[in-house]
Residue, then its C-alpha position, 0 to 999 in steps of 0.5 A: x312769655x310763657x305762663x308761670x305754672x305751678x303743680x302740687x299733688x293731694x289726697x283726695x280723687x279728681x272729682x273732689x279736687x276739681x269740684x273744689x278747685x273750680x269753685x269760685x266760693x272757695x278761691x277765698x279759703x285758698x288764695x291769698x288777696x282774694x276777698x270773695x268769689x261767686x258765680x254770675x247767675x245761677x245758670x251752668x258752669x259751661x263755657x262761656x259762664x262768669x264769675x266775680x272774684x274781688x281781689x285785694x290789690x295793693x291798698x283796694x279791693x277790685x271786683x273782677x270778672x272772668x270767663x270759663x273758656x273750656x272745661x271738662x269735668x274732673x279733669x280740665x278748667x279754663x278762664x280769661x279776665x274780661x275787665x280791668x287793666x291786667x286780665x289773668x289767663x288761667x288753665x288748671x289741669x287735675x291728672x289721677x294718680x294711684x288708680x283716681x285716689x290721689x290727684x296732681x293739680x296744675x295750674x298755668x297763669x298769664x297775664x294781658x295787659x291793657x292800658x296801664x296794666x301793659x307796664x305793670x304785667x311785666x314789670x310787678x304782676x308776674x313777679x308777685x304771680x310767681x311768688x304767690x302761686x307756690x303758697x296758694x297751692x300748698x293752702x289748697x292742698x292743706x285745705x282739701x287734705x284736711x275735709 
């Protein structure tokens, strides 16, 4: 299946939108289920960096871990869950507009299921995926257009 995508457009520069966006720590402030975020370790952000996301699913709270796969400051950021049932695959993209005064934040996720999370992609994560994504996007909008 192809990934569900979403894009809003911010008044802030691109630098600004990806520091933030790409803030592990700030994922709380915008998206919804998410409990607390942080970096592992203190090294570099760079490819191959993790960080642990605790997320509400349901009733309980699960730690998750990714790994950034690509990143190219101010303008691309990639990462892949690496424990768990349902490991997300998530690209976000900041593009200028307005000569870098404005930005548009794009954001593809997918999904891979392993064990039991093999039924549960198809069947509820993409689905509340879809529906969630708009929201987080509106929130991370408000959020940076308010600083």
């Amino acid at each position: 299946m192809a990934p569900i995508t979403c894009a809003t457009e911010v008044d802030r520069p691109p630098d600004e939108v990806f520091a933030y966006v790409t803030d592990p720590t700030h994922f709380v402030e915008w998206q919804r289920n998410v409990v607390s975020g942080h970096m592992d370790g203190n090294g570099p952000r760079g490819v191959g960096a993790r960080f642990l996301t605790t997320r509400r699913i349901g009733f309980a709270k699960r730690p998750v871990t990714s790994e950034i796969t690509h990143v190219d400051p101010p303008r691309a950021w990639g990462v892949r869950g690496i424990d768990g049932p349902i490991r997300a695959l998530v690209n976000v993209t900041v593009d200028p507009l307005d000569e870098g005064r404005r930005s548009r934040v794009s954001i593809a996720i997918d999904f891979e299921g392993h064990g039991i999370g093999r039924a549960l992609v198809p069947l509820v994560v993409r689905r509340d995926a879809a529906k969630e994504m708009s929201d987080n996007l509106h929130k991370l909008r408000k959020r940076l257009e308010s600083d």
